[in-house]
N, C-alpha and C positions, 0 to 999 in steps of 0.2 A: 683867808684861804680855806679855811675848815668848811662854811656854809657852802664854797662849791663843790667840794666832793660829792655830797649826796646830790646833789642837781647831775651831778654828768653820771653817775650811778642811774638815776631814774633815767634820762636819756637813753641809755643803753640797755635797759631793761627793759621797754618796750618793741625796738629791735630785733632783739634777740626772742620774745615771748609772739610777733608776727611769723616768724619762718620756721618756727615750729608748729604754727596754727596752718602754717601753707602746706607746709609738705605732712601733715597727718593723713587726712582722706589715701592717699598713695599709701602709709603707713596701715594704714587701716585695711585696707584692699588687699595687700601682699600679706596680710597678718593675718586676715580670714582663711586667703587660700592655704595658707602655709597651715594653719591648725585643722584647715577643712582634708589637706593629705595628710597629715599626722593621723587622723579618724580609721582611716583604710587603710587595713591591717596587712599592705603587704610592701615591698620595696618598691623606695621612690622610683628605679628603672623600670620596676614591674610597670606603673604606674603610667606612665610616659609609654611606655611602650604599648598599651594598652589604650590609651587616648590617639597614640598616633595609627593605629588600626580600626579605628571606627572612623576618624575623619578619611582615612584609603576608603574606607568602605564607603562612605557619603559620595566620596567621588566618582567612587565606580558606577553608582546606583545613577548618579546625575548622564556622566557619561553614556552609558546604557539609552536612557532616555534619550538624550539627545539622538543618538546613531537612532533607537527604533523611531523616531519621527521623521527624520532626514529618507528612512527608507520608504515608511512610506510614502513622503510627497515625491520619491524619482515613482515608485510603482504606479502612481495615479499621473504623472504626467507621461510614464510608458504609456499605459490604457489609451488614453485621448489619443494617440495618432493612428493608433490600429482603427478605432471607428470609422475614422477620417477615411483612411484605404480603403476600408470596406465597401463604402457608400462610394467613391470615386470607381471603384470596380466594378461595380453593378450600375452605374449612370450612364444612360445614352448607351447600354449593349444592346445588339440588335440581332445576338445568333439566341439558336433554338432553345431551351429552356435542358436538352440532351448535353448542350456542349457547357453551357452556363444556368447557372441559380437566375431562376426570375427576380426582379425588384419591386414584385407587385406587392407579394406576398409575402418577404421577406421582414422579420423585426428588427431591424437593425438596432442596436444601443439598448434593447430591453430587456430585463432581465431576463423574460421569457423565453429570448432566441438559444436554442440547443446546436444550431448548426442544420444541413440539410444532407441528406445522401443519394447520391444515384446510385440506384440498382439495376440489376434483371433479373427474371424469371424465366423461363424455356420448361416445359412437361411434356414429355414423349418419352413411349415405352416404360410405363410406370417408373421413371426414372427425371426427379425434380432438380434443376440445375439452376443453384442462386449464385448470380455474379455479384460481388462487391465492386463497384466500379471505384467512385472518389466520394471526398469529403467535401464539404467549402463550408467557411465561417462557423468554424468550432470554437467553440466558448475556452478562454485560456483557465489552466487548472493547477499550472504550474506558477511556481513567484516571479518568473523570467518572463512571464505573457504570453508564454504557450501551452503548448501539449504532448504528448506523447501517444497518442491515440492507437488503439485497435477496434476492431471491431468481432463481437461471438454469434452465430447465427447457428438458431436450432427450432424445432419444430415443436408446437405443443397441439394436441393436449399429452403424447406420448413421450417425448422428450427424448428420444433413445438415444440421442447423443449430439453433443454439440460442439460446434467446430469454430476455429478462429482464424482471424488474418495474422499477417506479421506486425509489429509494432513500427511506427514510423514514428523519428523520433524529431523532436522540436518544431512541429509543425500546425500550423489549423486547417491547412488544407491539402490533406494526404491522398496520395492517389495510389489506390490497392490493387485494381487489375487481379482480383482473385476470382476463381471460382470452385462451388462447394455442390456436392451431389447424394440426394437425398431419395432412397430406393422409398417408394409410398404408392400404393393401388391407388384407383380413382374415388373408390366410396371413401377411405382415410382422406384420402386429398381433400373433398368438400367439408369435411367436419375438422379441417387443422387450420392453424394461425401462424404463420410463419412468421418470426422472432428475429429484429437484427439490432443488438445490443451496441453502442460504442462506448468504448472505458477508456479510462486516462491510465496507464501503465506507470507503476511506480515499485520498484524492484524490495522496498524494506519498508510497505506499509498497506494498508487496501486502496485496490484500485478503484478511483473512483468513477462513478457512472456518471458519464455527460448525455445521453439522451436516448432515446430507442426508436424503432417503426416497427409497427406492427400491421400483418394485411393479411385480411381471412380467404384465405384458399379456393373457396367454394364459390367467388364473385367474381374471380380473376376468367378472362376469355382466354384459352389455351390456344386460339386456333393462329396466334402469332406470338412471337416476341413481346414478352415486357418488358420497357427500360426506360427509365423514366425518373425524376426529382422528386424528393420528398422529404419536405420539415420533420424534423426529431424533435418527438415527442417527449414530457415528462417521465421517467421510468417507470413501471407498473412495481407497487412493493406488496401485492397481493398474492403474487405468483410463485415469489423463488423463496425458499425454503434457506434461513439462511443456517448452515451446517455448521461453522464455523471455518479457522485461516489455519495453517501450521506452517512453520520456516525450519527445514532446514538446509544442511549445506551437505555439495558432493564432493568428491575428490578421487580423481583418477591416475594412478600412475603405470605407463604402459610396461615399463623396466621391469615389474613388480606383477602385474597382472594383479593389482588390490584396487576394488573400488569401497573407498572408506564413507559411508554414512552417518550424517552428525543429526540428530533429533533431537532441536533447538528447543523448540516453544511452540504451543499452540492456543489460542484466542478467540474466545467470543463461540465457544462449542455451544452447540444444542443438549440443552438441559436433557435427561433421559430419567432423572431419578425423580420419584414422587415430591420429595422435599426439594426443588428445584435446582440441581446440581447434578453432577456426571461424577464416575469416578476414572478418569479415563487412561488408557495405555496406547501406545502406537505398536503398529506391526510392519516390521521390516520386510518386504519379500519379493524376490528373485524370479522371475518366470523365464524360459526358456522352450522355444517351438509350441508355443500355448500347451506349456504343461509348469505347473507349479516346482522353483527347483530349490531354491534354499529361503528361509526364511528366520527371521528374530524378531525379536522384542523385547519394547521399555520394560521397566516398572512400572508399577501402576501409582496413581496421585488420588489422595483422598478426597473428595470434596471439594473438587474445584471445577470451574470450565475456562481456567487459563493457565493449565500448568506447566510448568519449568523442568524439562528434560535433562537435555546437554548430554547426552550418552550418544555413545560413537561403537556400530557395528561396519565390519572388517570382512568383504566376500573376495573370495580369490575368481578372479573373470579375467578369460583370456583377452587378446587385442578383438581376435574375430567373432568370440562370444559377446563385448560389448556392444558390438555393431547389431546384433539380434537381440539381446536381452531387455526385459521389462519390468522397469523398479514402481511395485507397487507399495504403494504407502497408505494406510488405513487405521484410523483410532477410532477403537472401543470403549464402550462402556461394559466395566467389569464388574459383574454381579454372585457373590458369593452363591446364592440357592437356585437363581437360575440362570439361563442360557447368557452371554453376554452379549449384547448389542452392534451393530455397527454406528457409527455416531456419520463416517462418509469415508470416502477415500479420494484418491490420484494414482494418477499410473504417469510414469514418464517413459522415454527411450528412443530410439529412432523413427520407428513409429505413431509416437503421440504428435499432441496439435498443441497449438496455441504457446501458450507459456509454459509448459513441459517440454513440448521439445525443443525450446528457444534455454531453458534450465540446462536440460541436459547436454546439446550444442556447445553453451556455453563449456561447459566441464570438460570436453574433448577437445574441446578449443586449447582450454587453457590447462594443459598437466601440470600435474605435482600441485594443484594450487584448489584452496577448498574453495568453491561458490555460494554461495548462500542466498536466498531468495523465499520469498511468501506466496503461498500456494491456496487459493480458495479450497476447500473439498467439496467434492462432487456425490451423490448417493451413492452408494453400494450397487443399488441396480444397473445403473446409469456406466457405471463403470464397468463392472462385469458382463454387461449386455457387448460393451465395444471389445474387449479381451477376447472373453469367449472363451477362455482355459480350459484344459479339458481336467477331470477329478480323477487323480488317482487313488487309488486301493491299496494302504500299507498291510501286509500280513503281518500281525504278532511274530515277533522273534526273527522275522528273517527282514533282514534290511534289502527289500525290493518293494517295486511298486506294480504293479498290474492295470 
């Protein structure tokens, strides 16, 4: 009996020395990790909880991705059937080129097509009358596949002032029914180009320019009516003088008689200073019956042309004085030794055009509630030329004006 004890001994020792060679590798694995967080000097929770916020974040990033591809392939199967339309609307028409875009001339699908505009022109009695009629086949500017269109029509080489339509919103083919009147003798009429700008209206960024027509004055036959279809053209970047944007916001309460003024931010300003910078300030100011009536102003910004405002001026205007008053708004560049500059201005009120008095509209619209919105600036000349305010005379010491 003695010699089989060591035989069932060795029997069992081999057994037992296989399922400790199986489950090592697993031993080994959990033994690394385990010494690999012992290493990282903070608690096992920390640890965990910090691993499980980078895999959130892997997911997010994946997610992300996904949605921005999905969006684009709905945006490019939107695209395709608006062409479709297009080309179906212009096939087989048989009315006048007045009532409908021809299909002779037309690009369809190219990147080149800006859209087409019918106009008129009328000149009698040194007095120039441009109709904006309609639009058709405007190129979409927005992510939805359309537009928000207007049109600015002004005169160069004088520019003295330029005028706009109303915004028409979600559409490529807007129908304006405007018309704009430009006082001009006949020798200015032969030597001007008359300018009709359309932009895509966007309330909190610049508006972008979808295409122009331009037609020299001096070719046109006066002895009837102009009206007639014409392709937009590429936009001319030689001409406009870019001044730079300011945004700010109104707020009118009629209870109170306070129209509160917020002077956000302005963008992209015309350099003024030798070392390519501005130092610039805004100027708050009230006119009333074309006479200067109250006025303020920012701080000034060091060395920038996109500085960050946020200052809010407080004028007391009654219900009936709002209906006549004119908020001009104007940044400078401020020069310690000498004179300071105009960098542009805007004027809004009842009387303004375009997206001024669509701003200020808004504001009476809506009481007790601030509006906010982005504003091109316009020259100093340009502006004052349309005002026309008259200058008053402060006497030292005595608070009158003359």
């Amino acid at each position: 009996m003695f010699p089989k004890t060591p035989l069932a001994n060795s029997n069992i020792s081999p057994t037992t020395t296989n399922k400790k060679t199986t489950a090592s590798p697993t031993n080994a694995t959990l033994g690394f990790i385990d010494q690999l967080l012992n290493k990282i000097p903070l608690p096992r929770w920390a640890i965990y909880i910090i691993f499980a916020v980078i895999v959130l974040l892997i997911l997010v990033c994946i997610i992300w991705v996904c949605v921005k591809c999905c969006c684009k392939s709905k945006k490019e199967r939107k695209n395709k059937p608006d062409h479709q339309i297009n080309l179906q609307g212009v096939t087989g028409s048989t009315t006048t080129s007045l009532v409908q875009p021809g299909s002779d001339d037309a690009d369809y699908g190219s990147a080149k097509n800006r859209g087409r505009l019918l106009y008129s022109l009328e000149y009698k009695a040194q007095e120039l009358t441009v109709g904006i009629k309609q639009a058709a086949a405007l190129p979409a500017m927005d992510l939805g596949g359309t537009s928000d269109p207007y049109i600015k029509v002004y005169i160069t080489p004088k520019k003295s002032k330029t005028l706009e339509t109303k915004v028409y919103r979600k559409t490529l083919n807007p129908v304006f029914n405007e018309h704009f009147k430009f006082e001009i003798d006949k020798a200015e009429l032969n030597e001007s180009t008359i300018v009709m700008k359309v932009f895509d209206f966007d309330r909190f960024s610049k508006h972008d320019i979808i295409g122009e027509l331009r037609l020299q004055l001096g070719t046109i036959d006066w002895n009837h009516v102009i009206e007639e279809w014409k392709d937009l053209s590429e936009p001319s970047k030689s001409e406009d003088i870019i001044l730079g944007e300011i945004c700010f916001s109104l707020r009118y309460v009629p209870t109170t008689s306070k129209l509160t003024v917020v002077i956000l931010e302005a963008k992209n300003l015309k350099s003024m200073d030798v070392g390519g910078s501005s130092d610039p300030y805004v100027k708050v100011q009230l006119a009333l019956d074309k006479k200067k009536w109250k006025r303020k102003k920012t701080s000034v910004k060091k060395c920038t042309q996109n500085p960050y405002f946020n200052e809010s001026f407080t004028f007391v205007v009654s219900f009936e004085q709002i209906q006549k008053v004119q908020l001009v708004i104007s940044v400078w560049d401020h020069d310690k030794f000498t004179r300071n500059d105009a960098i542009g201005k805007i004027f809004l009120g009842c009387d303004a055009a375009g997206n001024q008095l669509r701003h200020w509209a808004d504001m009476l619209s809506n009481p007790r509630k601030p509006v906010a919105q982005w504003h091109n600036l316009f020259s100093s000349e340009q502006v004052d030329s349309t005002l026309d305010l008259k200058h008053s005379v402060r006497i030292p010491f005595i608070n009158k004006n003359f």
